[in-house]
C-alpha positions as CSV (number, residue, x, y, z in Angstrom):
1,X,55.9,6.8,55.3
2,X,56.3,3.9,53.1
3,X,54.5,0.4,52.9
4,X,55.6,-3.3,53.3
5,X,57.0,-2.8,48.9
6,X,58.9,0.5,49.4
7,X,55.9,2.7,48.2
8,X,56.0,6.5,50.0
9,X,52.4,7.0,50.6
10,X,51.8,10.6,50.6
11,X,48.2,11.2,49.5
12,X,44.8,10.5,51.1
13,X,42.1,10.5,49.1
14,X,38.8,11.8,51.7
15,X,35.0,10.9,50.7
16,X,33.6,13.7,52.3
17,X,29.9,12.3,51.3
18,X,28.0,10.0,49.9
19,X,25.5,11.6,48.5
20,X,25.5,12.9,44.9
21,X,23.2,13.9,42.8
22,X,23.8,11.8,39.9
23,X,22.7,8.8,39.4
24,X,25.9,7.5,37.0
25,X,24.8,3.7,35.6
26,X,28.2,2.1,36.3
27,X,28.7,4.2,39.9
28,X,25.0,2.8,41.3
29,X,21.9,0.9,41.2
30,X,18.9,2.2,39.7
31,X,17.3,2.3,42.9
32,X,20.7,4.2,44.5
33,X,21.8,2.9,48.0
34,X,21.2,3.5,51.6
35,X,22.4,7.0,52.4
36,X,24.5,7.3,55.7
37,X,22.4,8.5,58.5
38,X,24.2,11.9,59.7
39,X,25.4,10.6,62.3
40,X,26.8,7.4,60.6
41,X,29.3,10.3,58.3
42,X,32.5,11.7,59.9
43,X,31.9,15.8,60.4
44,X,34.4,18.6,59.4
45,X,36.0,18.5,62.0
46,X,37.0,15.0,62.2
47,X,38.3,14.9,58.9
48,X,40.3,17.4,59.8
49,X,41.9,16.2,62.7
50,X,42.7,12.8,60.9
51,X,44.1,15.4,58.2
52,X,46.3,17.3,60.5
53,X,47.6,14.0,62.2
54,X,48.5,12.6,58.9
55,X,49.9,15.7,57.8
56,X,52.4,16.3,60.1
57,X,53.3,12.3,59.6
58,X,54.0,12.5,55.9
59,X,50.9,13.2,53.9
60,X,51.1,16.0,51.9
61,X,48.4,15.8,48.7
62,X,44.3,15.5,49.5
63,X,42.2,15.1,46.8
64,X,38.1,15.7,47.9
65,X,35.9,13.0,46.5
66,X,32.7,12.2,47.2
67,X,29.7,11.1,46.2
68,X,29.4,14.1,44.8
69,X,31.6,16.8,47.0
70,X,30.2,20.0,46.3
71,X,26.8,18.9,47.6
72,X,27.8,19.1,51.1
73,X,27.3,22.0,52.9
74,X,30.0,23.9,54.4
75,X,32.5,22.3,51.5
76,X,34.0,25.8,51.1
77,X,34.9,26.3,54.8
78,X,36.2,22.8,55.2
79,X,39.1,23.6,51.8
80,X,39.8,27.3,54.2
81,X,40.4,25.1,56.9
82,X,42.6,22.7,55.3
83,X,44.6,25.4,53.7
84,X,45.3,27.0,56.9
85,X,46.8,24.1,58.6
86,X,49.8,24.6,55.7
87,X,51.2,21.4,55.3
88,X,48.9,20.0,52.5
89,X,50.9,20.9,48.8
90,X,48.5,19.8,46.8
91,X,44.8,20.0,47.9
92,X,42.4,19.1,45.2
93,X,38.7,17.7,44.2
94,X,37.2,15.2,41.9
95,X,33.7,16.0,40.8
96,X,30.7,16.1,38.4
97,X,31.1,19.7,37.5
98,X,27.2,19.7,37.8
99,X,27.4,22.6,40.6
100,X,31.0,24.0,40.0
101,X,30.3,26.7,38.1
102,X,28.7,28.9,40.6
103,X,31.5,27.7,43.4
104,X,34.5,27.7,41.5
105,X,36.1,31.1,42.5
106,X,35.1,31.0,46.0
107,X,36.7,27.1,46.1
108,X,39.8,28.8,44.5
109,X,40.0,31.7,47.0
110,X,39.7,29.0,50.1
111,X,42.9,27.0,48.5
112,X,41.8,24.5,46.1
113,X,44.6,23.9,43.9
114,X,43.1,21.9,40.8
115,X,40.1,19.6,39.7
116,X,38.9,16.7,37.8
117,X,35.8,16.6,36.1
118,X,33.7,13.4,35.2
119,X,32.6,13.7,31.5
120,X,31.9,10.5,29.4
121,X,29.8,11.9,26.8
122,X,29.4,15.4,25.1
123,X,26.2,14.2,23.5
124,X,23.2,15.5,26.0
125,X,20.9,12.6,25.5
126,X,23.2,10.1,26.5
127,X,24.9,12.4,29.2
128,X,21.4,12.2,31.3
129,X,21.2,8.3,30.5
130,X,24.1,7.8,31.7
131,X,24.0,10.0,34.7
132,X,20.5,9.7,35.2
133,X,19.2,13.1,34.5
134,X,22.1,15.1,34.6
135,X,22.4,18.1,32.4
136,X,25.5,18.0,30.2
137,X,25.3,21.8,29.7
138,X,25.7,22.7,33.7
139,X,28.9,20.2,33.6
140,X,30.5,22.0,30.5
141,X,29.9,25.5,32.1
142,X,31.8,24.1,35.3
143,X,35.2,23.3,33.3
144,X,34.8,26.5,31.7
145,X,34.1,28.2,35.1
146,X,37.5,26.4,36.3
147,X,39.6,27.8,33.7
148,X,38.6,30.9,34.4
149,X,39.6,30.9,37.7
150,X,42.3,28.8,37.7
151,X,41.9,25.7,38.9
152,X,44.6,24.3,36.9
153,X,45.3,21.6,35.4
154,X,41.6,21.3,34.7
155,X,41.5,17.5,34.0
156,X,38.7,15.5,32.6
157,X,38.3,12.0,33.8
158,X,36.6,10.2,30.4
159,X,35.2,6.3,31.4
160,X,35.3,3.9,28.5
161,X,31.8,2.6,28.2
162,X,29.9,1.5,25.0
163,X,28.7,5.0,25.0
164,X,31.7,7.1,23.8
165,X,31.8,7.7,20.0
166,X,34.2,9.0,17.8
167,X,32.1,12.3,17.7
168,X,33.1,12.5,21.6
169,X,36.6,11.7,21.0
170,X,36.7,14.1,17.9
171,X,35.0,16.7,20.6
172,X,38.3,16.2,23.0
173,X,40.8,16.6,19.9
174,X,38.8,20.3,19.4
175,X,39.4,20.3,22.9
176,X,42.8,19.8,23.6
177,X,43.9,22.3,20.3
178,X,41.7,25.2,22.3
179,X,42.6,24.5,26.0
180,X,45.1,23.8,28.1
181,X,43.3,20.8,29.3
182,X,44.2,16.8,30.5
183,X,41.0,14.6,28.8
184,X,42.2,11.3,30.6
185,X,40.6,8.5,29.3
186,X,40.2,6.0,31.8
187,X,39.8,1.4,31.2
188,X,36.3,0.8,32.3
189,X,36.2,-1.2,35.7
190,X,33.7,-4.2,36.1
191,X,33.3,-3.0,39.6
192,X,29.9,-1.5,39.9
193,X,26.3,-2.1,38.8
194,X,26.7,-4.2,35.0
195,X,24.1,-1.5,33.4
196,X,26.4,-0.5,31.0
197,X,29.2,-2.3,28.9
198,X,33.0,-1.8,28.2
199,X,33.8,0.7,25.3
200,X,36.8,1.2,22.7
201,X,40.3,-0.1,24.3
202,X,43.1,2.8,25.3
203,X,44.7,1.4,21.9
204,X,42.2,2.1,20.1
205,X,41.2,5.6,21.3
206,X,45.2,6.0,20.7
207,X,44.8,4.9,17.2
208,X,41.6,7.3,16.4
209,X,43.5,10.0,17.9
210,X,46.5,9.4,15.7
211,X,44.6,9.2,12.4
212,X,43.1,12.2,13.0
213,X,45.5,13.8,10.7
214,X,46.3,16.3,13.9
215,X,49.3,15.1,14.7
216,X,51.2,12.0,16.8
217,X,50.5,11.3,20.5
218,X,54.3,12.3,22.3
219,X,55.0,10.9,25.8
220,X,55.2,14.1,28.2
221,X,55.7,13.5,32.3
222,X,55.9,17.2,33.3
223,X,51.4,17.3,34.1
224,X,51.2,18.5,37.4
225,X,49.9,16.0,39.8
226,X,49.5,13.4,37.0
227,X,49.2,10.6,39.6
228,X,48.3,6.7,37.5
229,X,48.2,8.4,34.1
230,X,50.4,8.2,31.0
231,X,50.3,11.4,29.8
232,X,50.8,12.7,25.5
233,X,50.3,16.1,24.0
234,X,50.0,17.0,20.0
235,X,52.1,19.4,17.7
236,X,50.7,22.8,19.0
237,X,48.2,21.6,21.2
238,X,48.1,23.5,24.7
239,X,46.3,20.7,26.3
240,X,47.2,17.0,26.4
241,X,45.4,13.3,26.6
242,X,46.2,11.1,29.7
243,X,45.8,7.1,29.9
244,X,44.6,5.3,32.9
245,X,44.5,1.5,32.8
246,X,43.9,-0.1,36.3
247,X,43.4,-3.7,34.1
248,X,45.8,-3.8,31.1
249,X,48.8,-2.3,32.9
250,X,48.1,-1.8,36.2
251,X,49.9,0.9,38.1
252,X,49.7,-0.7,41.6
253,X,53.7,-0.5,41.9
254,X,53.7,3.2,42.1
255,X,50.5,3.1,43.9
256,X,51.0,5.8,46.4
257,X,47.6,7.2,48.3
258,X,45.4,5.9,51.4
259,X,41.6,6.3,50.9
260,X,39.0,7.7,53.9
261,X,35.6,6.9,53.4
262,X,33.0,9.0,54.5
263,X,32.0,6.7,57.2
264,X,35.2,6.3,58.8
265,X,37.2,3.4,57.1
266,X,40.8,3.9,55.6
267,X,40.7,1.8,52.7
268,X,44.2,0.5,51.3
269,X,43.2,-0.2,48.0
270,X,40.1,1.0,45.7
271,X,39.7,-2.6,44.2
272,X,39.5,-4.5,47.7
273,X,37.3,-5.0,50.3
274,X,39.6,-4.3,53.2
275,X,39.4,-1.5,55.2
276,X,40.0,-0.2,58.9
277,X,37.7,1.7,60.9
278,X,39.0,5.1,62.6
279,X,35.9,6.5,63.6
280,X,35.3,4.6,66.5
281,X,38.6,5.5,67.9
282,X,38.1,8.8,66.9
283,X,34.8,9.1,69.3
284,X,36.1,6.8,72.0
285,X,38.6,9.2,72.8
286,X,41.9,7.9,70.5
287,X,45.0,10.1,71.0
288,X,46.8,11.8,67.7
289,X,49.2,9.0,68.1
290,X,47.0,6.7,68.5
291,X,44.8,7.6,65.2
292,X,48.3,7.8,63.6
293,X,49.3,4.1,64.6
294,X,46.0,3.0,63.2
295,X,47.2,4.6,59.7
296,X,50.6,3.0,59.7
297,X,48.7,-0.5,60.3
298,X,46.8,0.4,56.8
299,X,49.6,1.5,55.1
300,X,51.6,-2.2,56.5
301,X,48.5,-3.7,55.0
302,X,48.5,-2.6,51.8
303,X,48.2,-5.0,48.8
304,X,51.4,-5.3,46.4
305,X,48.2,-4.8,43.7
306,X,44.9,-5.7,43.4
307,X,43.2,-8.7,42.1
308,X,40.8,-7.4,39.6
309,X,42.2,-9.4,36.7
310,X,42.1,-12.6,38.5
311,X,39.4,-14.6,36.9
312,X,39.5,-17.5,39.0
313,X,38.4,-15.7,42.2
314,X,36.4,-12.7,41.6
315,X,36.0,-9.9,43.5
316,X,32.8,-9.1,44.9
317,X,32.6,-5.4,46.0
318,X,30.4,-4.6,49.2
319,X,30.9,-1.1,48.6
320,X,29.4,0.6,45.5
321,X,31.9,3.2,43.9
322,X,29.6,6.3,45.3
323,X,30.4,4.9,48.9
324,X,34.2,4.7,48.3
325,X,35.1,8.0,46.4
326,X,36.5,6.3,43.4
């Protein structure tokens, strides 16, 4: 399937909930947001049908998402049942790592293929201000629990606020040398509540990394499922450092996945309000071709990229980034 500027989308990206139980300063407001009623969230079985239509149209890589994904119950299940339909390649989760550790080898066993890990701090203090309340130590016991069981490439999704340090990004280096782990360090996005500010530029992470007197970052492209990122490893380093930057050199060209919200709305692009509800359809009765012709419309309506950088008309987000799925 490709879009109206030749990009092959292949990937949907499915908010499963939105609940999480974080509280992350730059994902929500202090007061958090009006949870979904349970009717108001698409079950299991729902997102499954709209993944076996799609599947069987082109889309071939699911990445879980949330809110937080592993507080839904039934989460396990839901990956056996994706597995068994055999035509997803690449079926993966983003999450806090708050409650992986205790889940990881059962998600493995039911087919999950790899995940990424929020971390933006390793100092514990301003892990639970920044999360509000979480508990760094149950997040680094999830990326070791992945390891273990393979969950690989076990990547870390790093957020440049004013909150990183170079003790964090001295932390990663250790990191990196040890494991055969992706830290990706990711431009913050002026897209949620302004409770916390913009940290070092991608440069200058580069630069601290580079004078660490550990070697010079070297372009690699062979990171499995590295998606947006621009990925560099270091002499004798296992693991490697990826680059996300959504502002300074967007990657909307290559831009190649479809987002589901929990509620029922394919969203063409993260940084844009549009969106197209299937949920109704899929309650009033829609046929598979149907559901599928309601995809192809979002996929025709795709943005060539998004308009985040345009200063003169600013987008104002309805959605908060716990109620999309990042």
């Amino acid at each position: 399937m490709y879009d109206c500027h030749n990009r092959q989308i292949n990937y949907l990206r499915v908010s499963v909930t939105d609940r999480c139980n974080f509280r992350c300063v730059y994902c929500m407001p202090t007061q958090g947001v009006k949870m979904l009623s349970h009717e108001g969230i698409l079950s299991y079985e729902e997102f499954l049908r709209i993944i076996k239509i799609l599947s069987n149209r082109g889309v071939n890589k699911i990445r879980l998402t949330g809110g937080e994904p592993l507080v839904r119950k039934g989460i396990i299940e839901f990956i056996r049942n994706i597995t068994a339909l055999q035509t997803i390649t690449d079926l993966s989760m983003t999450t806090n790592g708050s409650l992986l550790a205790p889940m990881a080898a059962q998600l493995k066993a039911a087919g999950l293929t790899r995940v990424n890990i929020s971390l933006d701090t390793i100092n514990p203090e301003r892990f639970r201000q920044i999360t509000r309340g979480g508990e760094l130590a149950q997040t680094l016991e999830g990326i070791e629990a992945a390891l273990a069981v393979g969950l690989t490439p076990v990547k870390l999704n790093v957020v440049l606020t004013n909150q990183i340090t170079e003790q964090d990004i001295a932390y990663f280096l250790d990191l990196v040398h040890r494991t055969p782990i992706a830290v990706r360090f990711i431009e913050y996005m002026p897209i949620g509540e302004v409770q916390i500010g913009p940290g070092p530029s991608i440069d200058e992470v580069k630069t601290t990394i580079n004078s660490s007197g550990r070697g010079v970052l070297k372009p690699v492209l062979d990171i499995y499922g590295n998606g947006p990122a621009k990925y560099y490893t270091l002499p004798q380093a296992p693991g490697s450092f990826g680059f996300i930057t959504p502002l300074s050199d967007h990657f909307c060209g290559v831009c190649n996945r479809i987002r589901l919200t929990a509620d029922g709305k394919f969203k063409p692009c993260l940084l844009s309000n549009q969106e197209v509800d299937v949920k109704s359809a899929l309650r009033n009765g829609a046929s598979d071709d149907e559901i599928a012709e309601i995809f192809y419309h979002v996929i025709k309506s795709k943005p060539q990229e998004h308009s985040l950088t345009n200063a003169a008309e600013p987008t104002q987000f309805f959605r908060k980034m716990s109620q999309i799925g990042g």
